[in-house]
C-alpha positions as CSV (number, residue, x, y, z in Angstrom):
1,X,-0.9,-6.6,28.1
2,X,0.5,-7.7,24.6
3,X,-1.0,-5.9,21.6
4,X,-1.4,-8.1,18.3
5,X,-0.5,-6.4,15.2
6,X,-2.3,-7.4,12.4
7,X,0.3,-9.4,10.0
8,X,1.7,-9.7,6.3
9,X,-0.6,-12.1,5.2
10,X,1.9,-12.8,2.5
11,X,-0.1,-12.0,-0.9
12,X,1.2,-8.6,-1.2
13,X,-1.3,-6.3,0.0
14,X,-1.5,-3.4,2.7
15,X,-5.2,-4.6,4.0
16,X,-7.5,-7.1,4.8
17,X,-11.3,-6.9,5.9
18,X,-12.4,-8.5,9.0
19,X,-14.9,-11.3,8.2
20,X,-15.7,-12.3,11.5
21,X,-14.5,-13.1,14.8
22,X,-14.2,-16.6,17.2
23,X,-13.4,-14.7,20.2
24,X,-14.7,-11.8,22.6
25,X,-13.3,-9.9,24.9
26,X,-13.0,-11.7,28.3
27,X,-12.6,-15.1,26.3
28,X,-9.8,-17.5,27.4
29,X,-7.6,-18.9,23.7
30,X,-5.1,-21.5,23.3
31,X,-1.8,-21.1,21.0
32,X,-3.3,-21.8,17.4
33,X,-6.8,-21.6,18.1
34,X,-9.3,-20.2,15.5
35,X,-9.3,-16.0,16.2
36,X,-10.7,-14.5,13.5
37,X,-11.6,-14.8,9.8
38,X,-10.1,-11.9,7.6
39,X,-11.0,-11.5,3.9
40,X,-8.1,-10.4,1.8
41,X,-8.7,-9.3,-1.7
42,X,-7.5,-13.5,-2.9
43,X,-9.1,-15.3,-0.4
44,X,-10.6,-15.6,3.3
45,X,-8.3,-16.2,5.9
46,X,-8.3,-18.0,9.0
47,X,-6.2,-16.2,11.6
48,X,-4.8,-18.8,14.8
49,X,-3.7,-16.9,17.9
50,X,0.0,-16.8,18.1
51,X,-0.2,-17.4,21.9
52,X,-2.2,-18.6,24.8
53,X,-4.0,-16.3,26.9
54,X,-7.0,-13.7,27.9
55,X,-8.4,-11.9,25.1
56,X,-8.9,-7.8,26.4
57,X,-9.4,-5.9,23.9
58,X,-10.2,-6.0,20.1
59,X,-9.3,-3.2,18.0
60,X,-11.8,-3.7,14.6
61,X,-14.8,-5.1,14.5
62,X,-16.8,-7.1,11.4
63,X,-16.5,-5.5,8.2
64,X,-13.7,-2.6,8.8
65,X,-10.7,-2.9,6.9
66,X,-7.3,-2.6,8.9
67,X,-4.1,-2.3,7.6
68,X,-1.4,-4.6,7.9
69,X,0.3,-3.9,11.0
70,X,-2.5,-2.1,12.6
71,X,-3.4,-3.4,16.2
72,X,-6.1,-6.6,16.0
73,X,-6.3,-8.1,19.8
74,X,-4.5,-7.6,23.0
75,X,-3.8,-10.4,25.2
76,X,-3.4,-10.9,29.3
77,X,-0.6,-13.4,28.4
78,X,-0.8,-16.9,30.2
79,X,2.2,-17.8,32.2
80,X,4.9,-19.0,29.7
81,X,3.2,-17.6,26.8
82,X,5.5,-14.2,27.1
83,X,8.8,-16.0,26.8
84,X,9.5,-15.6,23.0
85,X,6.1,-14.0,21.3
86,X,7.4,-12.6,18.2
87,X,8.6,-16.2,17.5
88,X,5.3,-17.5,18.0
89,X,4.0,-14.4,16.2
90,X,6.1,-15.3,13.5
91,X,6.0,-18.8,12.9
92,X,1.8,-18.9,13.3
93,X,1.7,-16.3,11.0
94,X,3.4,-18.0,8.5
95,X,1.6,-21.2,9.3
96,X,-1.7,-19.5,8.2
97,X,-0.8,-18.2,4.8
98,X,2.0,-21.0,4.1
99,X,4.4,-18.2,3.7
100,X,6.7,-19.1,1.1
101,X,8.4,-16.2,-1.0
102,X,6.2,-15.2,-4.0
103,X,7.9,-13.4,-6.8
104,X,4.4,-12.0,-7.7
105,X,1.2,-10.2,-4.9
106,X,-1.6,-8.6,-5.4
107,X,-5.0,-9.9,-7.4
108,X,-7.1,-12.5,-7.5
109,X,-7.2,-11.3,-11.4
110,X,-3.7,-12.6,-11.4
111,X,-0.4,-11.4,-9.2
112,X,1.5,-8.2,-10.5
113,X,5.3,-8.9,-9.2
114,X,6.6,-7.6,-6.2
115,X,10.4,-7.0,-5.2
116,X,10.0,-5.9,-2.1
117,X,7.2,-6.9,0.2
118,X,8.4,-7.1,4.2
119,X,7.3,-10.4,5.8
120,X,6.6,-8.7,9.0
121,X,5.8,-11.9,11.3
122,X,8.5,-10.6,13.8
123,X,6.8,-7.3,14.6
124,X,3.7,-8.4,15.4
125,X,3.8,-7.7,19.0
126,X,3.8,-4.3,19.9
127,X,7.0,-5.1,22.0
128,X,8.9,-6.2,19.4
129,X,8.4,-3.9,16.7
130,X,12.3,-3.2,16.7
131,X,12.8,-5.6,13.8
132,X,14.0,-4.0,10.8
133,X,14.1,-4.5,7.0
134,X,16.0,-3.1,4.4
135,X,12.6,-3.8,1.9
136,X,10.3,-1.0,0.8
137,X,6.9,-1.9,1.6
138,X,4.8,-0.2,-0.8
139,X,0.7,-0.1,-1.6
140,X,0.1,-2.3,-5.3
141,X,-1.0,0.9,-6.6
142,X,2.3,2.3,-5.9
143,X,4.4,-0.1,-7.0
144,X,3.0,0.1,-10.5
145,X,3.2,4.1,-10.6
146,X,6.6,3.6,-9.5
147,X,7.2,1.3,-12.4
148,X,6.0,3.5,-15.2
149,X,7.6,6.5,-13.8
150,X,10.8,4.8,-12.9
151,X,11.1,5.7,-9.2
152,X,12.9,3.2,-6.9
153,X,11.2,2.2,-4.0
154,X,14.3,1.8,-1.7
155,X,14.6,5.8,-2.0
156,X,11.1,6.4,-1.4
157,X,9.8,7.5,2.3
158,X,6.5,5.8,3.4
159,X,3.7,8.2,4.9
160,X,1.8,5.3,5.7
161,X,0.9,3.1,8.6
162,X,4.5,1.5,9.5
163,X,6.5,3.3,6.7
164,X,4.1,2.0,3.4
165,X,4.6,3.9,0.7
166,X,1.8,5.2,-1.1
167,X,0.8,6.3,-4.3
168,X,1.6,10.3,-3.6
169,X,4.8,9.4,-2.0
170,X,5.9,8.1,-5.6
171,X,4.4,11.0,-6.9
172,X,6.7,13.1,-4.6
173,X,9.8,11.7,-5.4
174,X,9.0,11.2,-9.1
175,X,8.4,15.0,-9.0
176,X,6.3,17.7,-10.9
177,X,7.6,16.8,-14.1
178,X,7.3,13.0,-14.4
179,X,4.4,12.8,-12.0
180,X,2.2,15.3,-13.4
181,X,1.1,13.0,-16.4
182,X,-0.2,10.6,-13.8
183,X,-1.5,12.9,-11.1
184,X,-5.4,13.3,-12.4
185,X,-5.1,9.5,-13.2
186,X,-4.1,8.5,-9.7
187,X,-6.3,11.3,-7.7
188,X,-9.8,11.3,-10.1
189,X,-12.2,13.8,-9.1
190,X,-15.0,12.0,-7.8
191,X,-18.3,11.6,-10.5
192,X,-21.3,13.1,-10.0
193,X,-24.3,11.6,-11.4
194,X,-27.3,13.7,-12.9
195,X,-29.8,14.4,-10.1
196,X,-32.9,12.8,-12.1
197,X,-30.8,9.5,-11.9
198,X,-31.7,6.7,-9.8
199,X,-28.2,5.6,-8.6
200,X,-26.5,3.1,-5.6
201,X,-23.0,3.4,-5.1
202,X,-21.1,0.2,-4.8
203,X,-17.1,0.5,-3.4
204,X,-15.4,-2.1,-4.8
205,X,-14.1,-4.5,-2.3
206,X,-11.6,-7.4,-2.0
207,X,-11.8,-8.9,-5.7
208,X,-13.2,-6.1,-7.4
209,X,-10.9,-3.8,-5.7
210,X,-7.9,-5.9,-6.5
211,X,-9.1,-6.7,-10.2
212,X,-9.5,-2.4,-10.6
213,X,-5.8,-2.7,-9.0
214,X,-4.5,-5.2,-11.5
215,X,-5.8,-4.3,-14.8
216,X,-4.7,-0.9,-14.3
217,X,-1.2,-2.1,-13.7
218,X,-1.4,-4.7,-16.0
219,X,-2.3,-1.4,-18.7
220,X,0.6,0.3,-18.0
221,X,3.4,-2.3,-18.4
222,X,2.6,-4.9,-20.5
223,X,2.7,-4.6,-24.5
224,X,-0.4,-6.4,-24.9
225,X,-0.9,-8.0,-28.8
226,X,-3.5,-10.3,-29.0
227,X,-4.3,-13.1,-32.6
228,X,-6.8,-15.1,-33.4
229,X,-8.3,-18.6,-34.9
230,X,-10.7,-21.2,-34.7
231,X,-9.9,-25.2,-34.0
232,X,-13.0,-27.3,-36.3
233,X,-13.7,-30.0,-33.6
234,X,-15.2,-32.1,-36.0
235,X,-13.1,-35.0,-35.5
236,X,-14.5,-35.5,-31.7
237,X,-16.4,-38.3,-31.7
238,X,-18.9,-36.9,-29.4
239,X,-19.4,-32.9,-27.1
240,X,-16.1,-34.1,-25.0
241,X,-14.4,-32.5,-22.3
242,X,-13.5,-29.0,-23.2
243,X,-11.7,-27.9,-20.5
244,X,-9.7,-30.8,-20.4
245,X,-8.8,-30.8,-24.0
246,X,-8.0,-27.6,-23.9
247,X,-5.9,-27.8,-21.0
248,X,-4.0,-30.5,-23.0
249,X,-3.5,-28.9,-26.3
250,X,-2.1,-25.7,-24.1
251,X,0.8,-28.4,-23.0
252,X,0.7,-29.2,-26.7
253,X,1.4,-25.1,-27.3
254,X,4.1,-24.9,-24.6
255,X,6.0,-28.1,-26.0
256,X,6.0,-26.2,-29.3
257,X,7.3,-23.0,-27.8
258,X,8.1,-22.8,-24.5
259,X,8.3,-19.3,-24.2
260,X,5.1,-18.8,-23.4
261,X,5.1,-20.6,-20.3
262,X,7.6,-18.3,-18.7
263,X,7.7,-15.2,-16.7
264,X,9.1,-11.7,-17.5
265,X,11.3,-10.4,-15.2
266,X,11.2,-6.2,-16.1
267,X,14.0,-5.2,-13.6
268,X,16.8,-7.8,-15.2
269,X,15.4,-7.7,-18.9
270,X,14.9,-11.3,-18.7
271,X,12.3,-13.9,-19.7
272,X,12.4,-16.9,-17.0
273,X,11.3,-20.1,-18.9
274,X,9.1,-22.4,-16.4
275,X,9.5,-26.4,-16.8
276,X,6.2,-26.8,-14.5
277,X,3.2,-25.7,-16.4
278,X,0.7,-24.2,-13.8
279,X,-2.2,-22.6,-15.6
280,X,-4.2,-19.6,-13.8
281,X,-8.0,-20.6,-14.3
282,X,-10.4,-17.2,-14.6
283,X,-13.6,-17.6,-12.6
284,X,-16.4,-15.7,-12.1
285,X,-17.9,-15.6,-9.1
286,X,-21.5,-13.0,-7.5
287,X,-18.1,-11.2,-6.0
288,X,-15.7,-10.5,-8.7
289,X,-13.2,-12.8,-11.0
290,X,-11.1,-15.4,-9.0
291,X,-7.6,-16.9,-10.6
292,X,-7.0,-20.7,-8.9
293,X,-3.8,-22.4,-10.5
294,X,-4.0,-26.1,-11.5
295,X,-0.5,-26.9,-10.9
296,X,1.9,-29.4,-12.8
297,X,-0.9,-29.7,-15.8
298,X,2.0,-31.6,-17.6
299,X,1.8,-34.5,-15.4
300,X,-1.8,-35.4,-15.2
301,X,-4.2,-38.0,-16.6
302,X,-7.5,-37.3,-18.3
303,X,-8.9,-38.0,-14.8
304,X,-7.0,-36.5,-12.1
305,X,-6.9,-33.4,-14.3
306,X,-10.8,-33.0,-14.3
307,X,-11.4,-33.8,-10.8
308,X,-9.0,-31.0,-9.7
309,X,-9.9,-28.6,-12.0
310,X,-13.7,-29.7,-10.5
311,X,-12.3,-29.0,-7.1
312,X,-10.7,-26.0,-7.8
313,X,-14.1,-24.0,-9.4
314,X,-15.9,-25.0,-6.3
315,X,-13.3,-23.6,-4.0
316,X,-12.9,-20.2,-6.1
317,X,-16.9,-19.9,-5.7
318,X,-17.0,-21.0,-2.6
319,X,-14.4,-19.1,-1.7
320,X,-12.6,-22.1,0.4
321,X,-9.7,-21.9,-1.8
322,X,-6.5,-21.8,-0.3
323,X,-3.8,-18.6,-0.8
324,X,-1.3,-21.0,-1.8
325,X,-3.4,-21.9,-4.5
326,X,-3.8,-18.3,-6.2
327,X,-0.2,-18.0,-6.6
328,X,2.4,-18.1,-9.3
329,X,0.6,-19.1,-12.5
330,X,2.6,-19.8,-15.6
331,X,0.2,-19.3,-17.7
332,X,-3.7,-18.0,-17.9
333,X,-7.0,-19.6,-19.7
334,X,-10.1,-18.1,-19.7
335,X,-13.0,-20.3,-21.1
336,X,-15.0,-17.3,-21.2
337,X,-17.6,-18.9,-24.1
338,X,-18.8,-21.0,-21.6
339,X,-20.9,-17.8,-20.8
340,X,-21.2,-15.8,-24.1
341,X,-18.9,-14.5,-26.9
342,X,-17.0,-15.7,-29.3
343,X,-13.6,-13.8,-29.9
344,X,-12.2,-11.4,-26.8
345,X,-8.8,-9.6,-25.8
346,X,-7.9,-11.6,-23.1
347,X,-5.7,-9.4,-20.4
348,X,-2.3,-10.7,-19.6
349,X,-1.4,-10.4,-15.8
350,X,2.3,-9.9,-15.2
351,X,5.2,-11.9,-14.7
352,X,3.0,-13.9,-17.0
353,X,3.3,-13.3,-20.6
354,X,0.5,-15.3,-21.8
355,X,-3.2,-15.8,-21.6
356,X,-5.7,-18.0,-23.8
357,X,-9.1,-17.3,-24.2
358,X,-11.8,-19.8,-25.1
359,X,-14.7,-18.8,-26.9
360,X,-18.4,-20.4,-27.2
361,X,-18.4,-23.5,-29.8
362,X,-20.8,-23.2,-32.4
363,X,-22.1,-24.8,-35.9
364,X,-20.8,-23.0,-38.8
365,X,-20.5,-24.2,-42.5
366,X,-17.8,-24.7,-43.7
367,X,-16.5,-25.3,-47.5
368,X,-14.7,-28.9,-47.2
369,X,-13.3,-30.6,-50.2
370,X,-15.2,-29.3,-52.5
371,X,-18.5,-29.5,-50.6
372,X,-20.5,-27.5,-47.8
373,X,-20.5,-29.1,-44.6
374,X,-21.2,-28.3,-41.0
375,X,-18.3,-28.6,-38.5
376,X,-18.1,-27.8,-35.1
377,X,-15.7,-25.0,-34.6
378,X,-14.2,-23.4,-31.1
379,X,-13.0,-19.7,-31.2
380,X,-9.8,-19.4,-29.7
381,X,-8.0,-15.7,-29.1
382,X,-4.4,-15.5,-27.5
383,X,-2.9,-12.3,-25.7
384,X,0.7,-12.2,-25.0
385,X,3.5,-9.3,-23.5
386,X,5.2,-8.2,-27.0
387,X,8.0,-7.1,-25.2
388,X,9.0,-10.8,-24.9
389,X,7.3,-13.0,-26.7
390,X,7.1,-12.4,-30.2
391,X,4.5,-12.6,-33.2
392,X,5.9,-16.0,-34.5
393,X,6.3,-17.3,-31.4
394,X,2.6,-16.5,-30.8
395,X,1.1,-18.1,-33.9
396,X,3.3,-20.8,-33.6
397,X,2.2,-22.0,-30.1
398,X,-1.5,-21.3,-31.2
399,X,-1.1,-23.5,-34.1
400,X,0.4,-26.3,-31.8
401,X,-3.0,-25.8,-29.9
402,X,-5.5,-25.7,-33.1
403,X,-3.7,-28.6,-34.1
404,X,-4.1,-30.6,-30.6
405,X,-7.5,-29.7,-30.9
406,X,-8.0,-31.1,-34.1
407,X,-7.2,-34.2,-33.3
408,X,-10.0,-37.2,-32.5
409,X,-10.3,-37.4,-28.7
């Protein structure tokens, strides 16, 4: 029998929920087959078997959450199928989550930045889980306790499944001293509600799990500053495409200072300025907020750019959309006036530095040459990391955007 491990399904994260599962015990799979579906706190995942054979056991059943590198399946191996599995292992694996390296993990909320996240492919057999890595593998949580207390990972013992570190391992090696400021924040005693209260307690999972996870993070390291102004749309001959417009005039901001499309890299004191311009899209959804990325906004028409922003909000609700596509924005927008509200502090998500906020357009009046006149005007509020991007930098890429805006469509 070959035991299945459950593997790094490359965002970043220590768990995954099964969703549901193609297979039962006794069932006969071909190499890459449809296994299981896992939900992960990005996306839903389809899992392929890495091999062909007998399914004999599963180890979790819909709904429980297993941790990565936990057993999944076991297999009566076909004939064949046993020559090299962690290669097979391996390379399905990183079929399923098109593993490329990502500089950043964690939420759907936007992807705090990871140094040091094992790609565990290779030990996902039981019988070859002598591969080795020289990578601390540490719970999101932990990684940004570790940050604000200064603790290195590297030094840091795991008591966790497979060596992950967890938050009161950092808190252990920090020590009384520097951990002691954190330790009621990271260990809350649980709430009790008054008895003449009619109450139903939700756990947050997947998105709403990972967005807790990232705005916490997101709290504790960035220098958040946040300005704002209104663009009179007056000009537009008619409503117009707001998104789409806005989407422009950001590559409008960007042109005009092109240090908010750029990541910060906290480790190296560095700021690494991005060419591409891949904006982060926030969208709710009945299970939390989602963040697709509309890559290469600077190279699209009118058109192509609304039918893939289109796309993308249907896949983010429907929750079809791919990992790939939740990864490595440049830059945020948040039309959240498409709901309610005007003005709002918009939260940046690290390595980004910047994030725009789009509030509802309304009728005001307005004092114009002399006269009163009514003008259509769209609230716009701007948050960026002050520990890299400064306050003229700010207003001046907001002004590039007012003025974009401004103009006649």
């Amino acid at each position: 029998m070959t035991v299945f491990k459950l593997p790094d399904l490359g965002e970043g994260l220590s768990e995954a929920e099964v969703l549901r599962w193609h297979v039962q015990v006794g069932d006969r799979i071909e190499v890459d087959a449809p296994m299981l579906a896992v939900e992960t706190a990005k996306a839903v995942v389809e899992v392929p078997s890495p091999v062909s054979g007998t399914i004999t056991a599963l180890h979790a059943k819909a709904g429980d959450r297993i941790e990565i590198g936990a057993p999944l399946v076991e297999f009566a191996l076909d004939e064949g199928s046993a020559a090299s599995p962690a290669q097979q292992a391996a390379d399905s694996a990183a079929e399923v989550i098109a593993a490329e390296e990502s500089a950043d993990s964690g939420t759907v909320v936007g992807h705090m930045p990871s140094t040091a996240d094992e790609y565990p492919g290779s030990r996902a057999f039981e019988s070859t889980a002598t591969a080795t890595s020289a990578r601390a593998r540490a719970v999101p949580a932990a990684r940004a306790l570790a940050r604000s207390l200064g603790v290195d990972l590297e030094g840091v013992a795991g008591s966790g499944r497979g060596g992950l570190i967890t938050v009161e391992d950092v808190m252990q090696r920090a020590g009384p001293g520097r951990a002691a400021t954190r330790a009621e924040a990271a260990a809350p005693a649980p709430l009790q509600p008054l008895p003449e209260w009619t109450t139903e307690v939700q756990p947050l999972r997947s998105l709403r799990r990972a967005m807790a996870q990232s705005m916490s993070a997101s709290r504790d390291s960035v220098a958040a500053c946040t300005v704002f102004d209104d663009a009179d749309l007056h000009r537009w001959g008619g409503r117009g495409d707001y998104s789409a417009r806005v989407l422009r005039a950001i590559l409008a901001g960007v042109r005009a200072e092109p240090g908010l499309n750029a990541w910060y890299d906290a480790a190296s004191e560095s700021r690494i300025l991005i060419r591409e311009i891949d904006v982060g899209l926030a969208v709710d959804t009945p299970d939390g907020l989602i963040v697709p990325v509309l890559r290469h906004v600077e190279s699209l028409g009118a058109a192509p750019l609304r039918a893939e922003l289109d796309r993308l909000k249907r896949a983010a609700r429907d929750r079809t959309v791919q990992p790939a596509e939740l990864r490595n924005f440049t830059f945020m927008l948040s039309n959240f006036g498409t709901l309610a509200g005007r003005y709002a502090t918009p939260v940046v998500v690290p390595p980004a530095v910047a994030i725009l906020g789009t509030g509802r357009v309304r009728q005001d009046v307005m004092a114009a040459e002399g006269r009163l006149e009514i003008h259509a005007r769209m609230p716009l509020s701007l948050s960026f990391d002050h520990r890299v991007v400064t306050g003229g930098e700010a207003v001046r890429f907001l002004g590039a955007v007012i003025g974009d805006l401004e103009q006649p469509e």
